[in-house]
LOLUMTI-916356 format. One record per residue: residue number from 1; residue in one letter; chain; z, y, x of N, C-alpha, C in turn. Coordinates in pm, whole numbers, plus 32768, in hexadecimal, padded with zeros to 4 digits. Layout:
# residues N
     i   aa   ch   n_pz   n_py   n_px   ca_pz   ca_py   ca_px   c_pz   c_py   c_px
   NUM    A    A      Z      Y      X       Z       Y       X      Z      Y      X
...
//
This chain:
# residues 42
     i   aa   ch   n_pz   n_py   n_px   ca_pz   ca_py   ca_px   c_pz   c_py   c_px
     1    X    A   C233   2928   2CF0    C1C5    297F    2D0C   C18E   295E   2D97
     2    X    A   C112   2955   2DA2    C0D4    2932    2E3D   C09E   29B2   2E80
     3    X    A   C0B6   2984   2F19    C09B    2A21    2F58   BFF9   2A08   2F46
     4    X    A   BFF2   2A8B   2F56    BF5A    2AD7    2F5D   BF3B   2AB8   2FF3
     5    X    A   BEC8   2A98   2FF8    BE7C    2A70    3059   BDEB   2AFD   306D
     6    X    A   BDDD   2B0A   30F0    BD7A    2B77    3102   BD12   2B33   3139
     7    X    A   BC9B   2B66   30F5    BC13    2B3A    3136   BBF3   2B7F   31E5
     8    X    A   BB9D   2B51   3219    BB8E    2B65    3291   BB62   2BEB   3299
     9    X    A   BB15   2C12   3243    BAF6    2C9D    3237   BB35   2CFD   3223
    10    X    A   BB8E   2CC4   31C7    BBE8    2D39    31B3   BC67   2D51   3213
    11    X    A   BC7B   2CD0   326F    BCC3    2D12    32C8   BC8D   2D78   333B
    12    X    A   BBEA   2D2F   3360    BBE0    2D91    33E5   BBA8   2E3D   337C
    13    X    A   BB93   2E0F   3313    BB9D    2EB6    32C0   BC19   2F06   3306
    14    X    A   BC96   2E9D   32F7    BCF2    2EE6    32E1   BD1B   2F2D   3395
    15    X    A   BD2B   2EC0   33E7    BD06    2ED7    3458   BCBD   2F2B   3493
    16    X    A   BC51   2F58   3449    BBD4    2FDB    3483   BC35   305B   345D
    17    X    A   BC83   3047   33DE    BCB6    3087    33AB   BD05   30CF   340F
    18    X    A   BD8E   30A7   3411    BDFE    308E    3465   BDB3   30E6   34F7
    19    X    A   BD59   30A9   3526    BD2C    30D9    35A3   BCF1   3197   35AE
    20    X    A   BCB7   31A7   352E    BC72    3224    351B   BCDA   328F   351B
    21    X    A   BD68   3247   34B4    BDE4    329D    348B   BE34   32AE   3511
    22    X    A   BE1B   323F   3581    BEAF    3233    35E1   BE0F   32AF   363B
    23    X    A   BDA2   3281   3651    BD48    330B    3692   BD4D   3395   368A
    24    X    A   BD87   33AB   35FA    BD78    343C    35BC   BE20   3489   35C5
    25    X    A   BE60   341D   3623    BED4    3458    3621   BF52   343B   35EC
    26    X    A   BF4F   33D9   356C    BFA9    33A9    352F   BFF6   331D   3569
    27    X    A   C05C   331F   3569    C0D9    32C8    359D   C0AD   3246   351E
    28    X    A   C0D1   31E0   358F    C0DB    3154    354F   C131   3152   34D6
    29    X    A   C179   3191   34B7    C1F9    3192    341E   C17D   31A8   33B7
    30    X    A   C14B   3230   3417    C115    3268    3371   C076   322B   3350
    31    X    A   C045   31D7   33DA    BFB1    31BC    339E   BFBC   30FB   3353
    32    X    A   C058   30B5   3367    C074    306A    331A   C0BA   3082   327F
    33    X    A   C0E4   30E2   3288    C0E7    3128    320A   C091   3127   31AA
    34    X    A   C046   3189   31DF    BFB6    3191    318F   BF5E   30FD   3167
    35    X    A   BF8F   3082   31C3    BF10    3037    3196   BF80   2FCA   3190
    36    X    A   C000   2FD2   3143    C06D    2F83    3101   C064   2F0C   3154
    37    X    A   C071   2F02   31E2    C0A0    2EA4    3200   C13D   2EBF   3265
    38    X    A   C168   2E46   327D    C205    2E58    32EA   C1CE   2E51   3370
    39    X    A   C22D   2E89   33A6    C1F4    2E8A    343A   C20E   2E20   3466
    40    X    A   C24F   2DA6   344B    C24C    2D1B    34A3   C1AA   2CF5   3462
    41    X    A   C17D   2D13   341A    C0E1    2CF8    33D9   C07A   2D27   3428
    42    X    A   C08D   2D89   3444    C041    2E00    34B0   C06C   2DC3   352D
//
């Protein structure tokens, strides 16, 4: 099986992401949680 590869978009998606969740208060565990990645990824 080959890893999945992310488009450029969809990482800084995910990144805007991450940033809005760690803004609003939420801890790095839980806003990699939500957007299924590991924290050596993050």
């Amino acid at each position: 099986m080959s890893r999945r590869r992310h488009t450029p978009e969809q990482i800084i998606t995910a990144l805007r992401e991450a940033e809005v969740g760690l803004a609003r208060g939420k801890t790095v565990r839980m806003v990699i949680r939500e957007l299924g990645i590991s924290e050596q990824t993050y």
